[in-house]
C-alpha positions in Angstrom: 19.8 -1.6 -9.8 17.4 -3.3 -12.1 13.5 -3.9 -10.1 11.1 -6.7 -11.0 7.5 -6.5 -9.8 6.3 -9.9 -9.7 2.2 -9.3 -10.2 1.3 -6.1 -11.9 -2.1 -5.6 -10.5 -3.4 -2.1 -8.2 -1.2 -1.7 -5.8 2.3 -2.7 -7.7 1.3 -0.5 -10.7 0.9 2.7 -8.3 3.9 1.9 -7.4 5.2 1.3 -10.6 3.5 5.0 -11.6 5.4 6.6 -8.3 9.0 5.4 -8.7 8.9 6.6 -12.5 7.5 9.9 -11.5 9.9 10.2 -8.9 12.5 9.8 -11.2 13.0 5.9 -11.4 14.1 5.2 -14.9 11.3 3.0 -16.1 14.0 0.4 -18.2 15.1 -0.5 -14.7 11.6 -2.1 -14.0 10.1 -5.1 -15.2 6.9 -6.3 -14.7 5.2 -9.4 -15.1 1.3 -10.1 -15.8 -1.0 -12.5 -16.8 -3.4 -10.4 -19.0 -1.9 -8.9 -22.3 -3.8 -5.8 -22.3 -1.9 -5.2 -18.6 1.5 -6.1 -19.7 0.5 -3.2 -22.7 -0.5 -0.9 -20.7 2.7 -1.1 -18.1 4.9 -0.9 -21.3 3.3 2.3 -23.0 2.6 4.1 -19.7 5.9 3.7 -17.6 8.1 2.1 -20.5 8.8 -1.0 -18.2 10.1 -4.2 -19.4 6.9 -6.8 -19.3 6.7 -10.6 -18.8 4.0 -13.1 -19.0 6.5 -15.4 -16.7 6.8 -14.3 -13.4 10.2 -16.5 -13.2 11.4 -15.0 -16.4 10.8 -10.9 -14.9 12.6 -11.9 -11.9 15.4 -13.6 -13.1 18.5 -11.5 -12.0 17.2 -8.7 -10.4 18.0 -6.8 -7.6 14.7 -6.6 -6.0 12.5 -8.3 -6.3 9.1 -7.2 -5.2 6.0 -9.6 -4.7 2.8 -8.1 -5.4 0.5 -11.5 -6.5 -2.6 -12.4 -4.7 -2.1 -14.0 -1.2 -3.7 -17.1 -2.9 -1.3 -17.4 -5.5 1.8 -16.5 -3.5 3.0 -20.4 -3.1 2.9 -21.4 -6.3 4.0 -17.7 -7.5 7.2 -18.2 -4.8 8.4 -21.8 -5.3 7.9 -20.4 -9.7 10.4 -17.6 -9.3 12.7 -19.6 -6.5 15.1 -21.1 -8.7 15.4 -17.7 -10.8 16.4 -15.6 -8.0 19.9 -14.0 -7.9 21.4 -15.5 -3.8 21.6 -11.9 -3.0 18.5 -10.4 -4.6 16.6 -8.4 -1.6 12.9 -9.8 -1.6 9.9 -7.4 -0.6 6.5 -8.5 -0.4 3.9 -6.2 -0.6 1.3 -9.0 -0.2 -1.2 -8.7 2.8 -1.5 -11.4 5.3 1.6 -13.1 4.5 4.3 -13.9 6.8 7.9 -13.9 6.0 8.1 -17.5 7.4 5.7 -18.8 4.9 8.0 -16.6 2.3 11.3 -18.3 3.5 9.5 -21.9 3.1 8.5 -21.1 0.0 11.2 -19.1 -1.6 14.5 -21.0 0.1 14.1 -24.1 -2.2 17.7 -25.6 -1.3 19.3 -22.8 -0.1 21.4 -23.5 2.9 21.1 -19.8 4.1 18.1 -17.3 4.3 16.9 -15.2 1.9 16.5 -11.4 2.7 13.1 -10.7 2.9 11.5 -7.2 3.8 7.4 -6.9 4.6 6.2 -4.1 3.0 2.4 -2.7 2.8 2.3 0.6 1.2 -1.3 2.3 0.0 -2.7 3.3 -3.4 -1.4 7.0 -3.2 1.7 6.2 -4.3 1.3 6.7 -7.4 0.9 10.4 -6.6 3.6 10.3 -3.9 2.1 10.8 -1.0 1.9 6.6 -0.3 2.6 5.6 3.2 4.2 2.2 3.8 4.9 0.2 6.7 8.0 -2.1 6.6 9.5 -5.5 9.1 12.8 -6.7 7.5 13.6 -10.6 8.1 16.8 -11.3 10.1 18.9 -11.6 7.0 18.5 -8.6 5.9 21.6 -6.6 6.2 22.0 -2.9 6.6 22.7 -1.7 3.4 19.4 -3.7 1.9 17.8 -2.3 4.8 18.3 1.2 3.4 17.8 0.3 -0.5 13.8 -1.0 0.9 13.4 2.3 2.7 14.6 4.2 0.0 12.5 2.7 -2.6 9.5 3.3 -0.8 9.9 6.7 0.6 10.4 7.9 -3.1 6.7 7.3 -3.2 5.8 9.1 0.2 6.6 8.2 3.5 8.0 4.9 5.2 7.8 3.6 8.1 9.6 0.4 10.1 7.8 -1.7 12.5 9.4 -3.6 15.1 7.1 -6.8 15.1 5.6 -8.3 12.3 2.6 -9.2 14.2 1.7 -5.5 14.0 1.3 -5.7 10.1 -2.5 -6.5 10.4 -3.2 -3.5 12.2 -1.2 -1.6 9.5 -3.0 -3.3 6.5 -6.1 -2.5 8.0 -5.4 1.0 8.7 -3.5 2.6 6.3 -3.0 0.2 3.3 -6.6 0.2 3.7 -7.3 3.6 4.8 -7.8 5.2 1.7 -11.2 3.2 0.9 -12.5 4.8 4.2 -11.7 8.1 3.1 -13.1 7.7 -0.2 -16.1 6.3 1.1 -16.8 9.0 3.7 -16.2 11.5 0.2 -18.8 9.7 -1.5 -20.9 10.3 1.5 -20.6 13.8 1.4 -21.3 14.4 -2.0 -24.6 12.4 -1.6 -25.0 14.7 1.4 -24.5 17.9 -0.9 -26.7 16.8 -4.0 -29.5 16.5 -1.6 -29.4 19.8 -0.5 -29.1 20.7 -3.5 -26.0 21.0 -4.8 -25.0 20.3 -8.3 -23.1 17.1 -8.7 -19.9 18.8 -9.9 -20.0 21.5 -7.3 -20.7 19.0 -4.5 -17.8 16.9 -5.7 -15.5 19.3 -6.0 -16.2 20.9 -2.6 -15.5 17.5 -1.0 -12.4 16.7 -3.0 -10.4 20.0 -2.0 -11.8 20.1 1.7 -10.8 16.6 2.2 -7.1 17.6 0.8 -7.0 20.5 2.3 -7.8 18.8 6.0 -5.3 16.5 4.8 -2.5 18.6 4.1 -3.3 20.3 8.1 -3.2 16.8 9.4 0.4 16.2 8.2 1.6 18.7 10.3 2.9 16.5 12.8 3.2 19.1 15.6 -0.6 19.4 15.7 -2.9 17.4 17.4 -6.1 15.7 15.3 -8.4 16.8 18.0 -6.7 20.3 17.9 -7.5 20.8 14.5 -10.7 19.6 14.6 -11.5 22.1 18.1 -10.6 24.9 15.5 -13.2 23.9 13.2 -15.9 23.1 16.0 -17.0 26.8 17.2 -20.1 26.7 19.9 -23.2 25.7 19.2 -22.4 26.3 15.5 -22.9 24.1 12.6 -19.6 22.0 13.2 -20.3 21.4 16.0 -24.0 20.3 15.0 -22.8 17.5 12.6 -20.2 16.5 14.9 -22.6 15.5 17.8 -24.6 14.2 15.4 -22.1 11.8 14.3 -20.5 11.2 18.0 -24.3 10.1 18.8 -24.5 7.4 16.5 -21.0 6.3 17.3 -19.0 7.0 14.3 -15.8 6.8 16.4 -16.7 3.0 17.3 -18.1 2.6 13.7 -14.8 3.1 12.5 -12.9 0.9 14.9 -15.3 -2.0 14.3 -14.5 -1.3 10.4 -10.3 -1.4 11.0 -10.4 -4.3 13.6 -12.7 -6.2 10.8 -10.2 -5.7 8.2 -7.1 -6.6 10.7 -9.3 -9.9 11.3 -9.3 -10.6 7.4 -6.0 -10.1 6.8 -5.1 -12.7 10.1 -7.5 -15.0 8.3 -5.3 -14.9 4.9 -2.7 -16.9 5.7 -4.9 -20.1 7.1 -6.6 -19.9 3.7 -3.4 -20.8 2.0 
C-alpha cells in the first residue's frame, strides 16, 4: 500500500513521524511540499519520497491523505483530481471541510463517488498516543473502512463518529486539545518560578505530573471527577487551588474556549 500526504505541514508530518515509528516503511510514503527545506527534512528524517507537485505525490496511490490549508483545499483538490487512481481511498485531515465540498471538488467527471473518510487526528501522533476522530462518506466500503482505522490507530487511538456535523466539536476538543494542555503547563511553570522555583525544576515538575495525570485518565473505568476527589483531601492545599479556580469559573472558561474554536472551524468552510 503505497501513502501520499498531500501538504507536509504540522499535523501530516506527526503523522508521517508516527506511522514510521510504528513500523510503516517510510518508501511507502510520499509527501509533497512547497518549501525545499520541508521536502529535505521529510526525506532525511522518515526517508519518504518528496514532491513539489501535489498531483505528481499522489498520482497512483492508495491513500491519499489531504493535509493542505482549508484555503488551499479547492485548488489543491481539482490539482490532484485527474491524478487519482478510481479506487484510491481519500482522507482529509483538513479542519472545517466537508466531504461534499471534497466530492465537488475531487469528482471532476467521475460518474460515481469517490471514497472519502474525515479524519482529525492531534499533534501526539507523532509519539503515538494521537487521538483521531473519523466520518466515512457513503462510498466507502468495508474493507477501506478498516485500512482508515488502521492507519490511524497505529498512531494512538481512533475513533468513528456517526454524523459529520459533530466534527466541529471534535476539532475543537481534541485536535485542538493539546494547545490547552500546553497552555495550562506553561501556566504552571510561571506559577512555580514565582515561588521560587528554578526554571528547570518547575518545568520538569509540570511535565511529568501532567503525564502522569494523564496516564490515570486513560484508565477508562475511572471517573475524571474520581480521580480528581483522590487528589482533593479536606481543607488541604488541593482543595485550596481547586476552589480557587471553580471561583473564577475555570470550568466555563474552558467551555467558552472549545465552543470558540467549534465556531471557527464552522466559519472555515464559508471562507472558501
Amino acid at each position: 500500500m503505497r501513502i501520499a500526504f498531500v501538504g507536509a505541514g504540522n499535523m501530516a508530518s506527526s503523522l508521517i513521524a508516527g506511522m514510521v515509528a510504528m513500523g510503516i516503511d517510510g518508501g511507502r510514503i510520499s509527501a509533497s511540499a512547497r518549501r525545499p527545506e520541508q521536502r529535505e527534512l521529510l526525506k532525511s528524517c522518515y526517508g519518504v519520497d518528496v514532491h513539489s507537485s501535489a498531483g505528481e505525490c499522489a498520482a497512483g496511490a492508495d491513500v491519499v491523505i489531504l493535509s493542505v490549508k482549508p484555503q488551499v483545499a479547492q485548488v489543491t483538490c481539482r490539482e490532484i483530481a485527474p491524478h487519482l487512481s478510481d479506487d484510491a481511498l481519500i482522507l482529509s485531515i483538513m479542519a472545517g471541510i466537508p466531504v461534499l465540498n471534497l466530492l465537488a471538488w475531487l469528482n471532476s467527471s467521475r460518474t460515481s463517488a469517490r471514497a472519502i473518510v474525515r479524519c482529525m487526528p492531534n499533534t501526539p501522533a507523532s509519539v503515538g498516543f494521537g487521538m483521531t476522530a473519523l466520518y466515512a462518506s457513503a462510498a466507502v466500503s468495508p474493507s477501506q473502512k478498516e485500512c482508515a482505522y488502521s492507519l490511524m490507530s497505529s498512531v494512538g487511538r481512533a475513533i468513528w463518529v456517526g454524523d459529520e456535523c459533530q466534527f466541529d466539536a471534535v476539532t475543537a476538543l481534541s485536535g485542538s486539545g493539546p494547545a490547552y494542555a500546553y497552555l495550562l503547563m506553561e501556566a504552571m511553570v510561571e506559577a512555580g518560578k514565582e515561588l521560587g522555583l528554578p526554571s528547570q525544576v518547575a518545568e520538569t515538575l509540570t511535565r511529568q505530573t501532567i503525564l502522569g495525570a494523564a496516564q490515570l485518565a486513560s484508565d477508562q473505568g475511572r471517573a475524571l471527577q474520581e480521580l480528581r476527589r483522590q487528589v482533593t483531601s479536606p481543607h488541604g492545599t488541593t482543595e485550596a487551588a481547586v476552589n480557587l479556580l471553580e471561583a473564577q469559573g475555570f470550568k466555563s472558561l474552558v467551555g467558552r474556549a472549545v465552543r470558540g474554536a467549534a465556531r471557527r472551524s464552522a466559519e472555515l468552510p464559508l471562507e472558501l
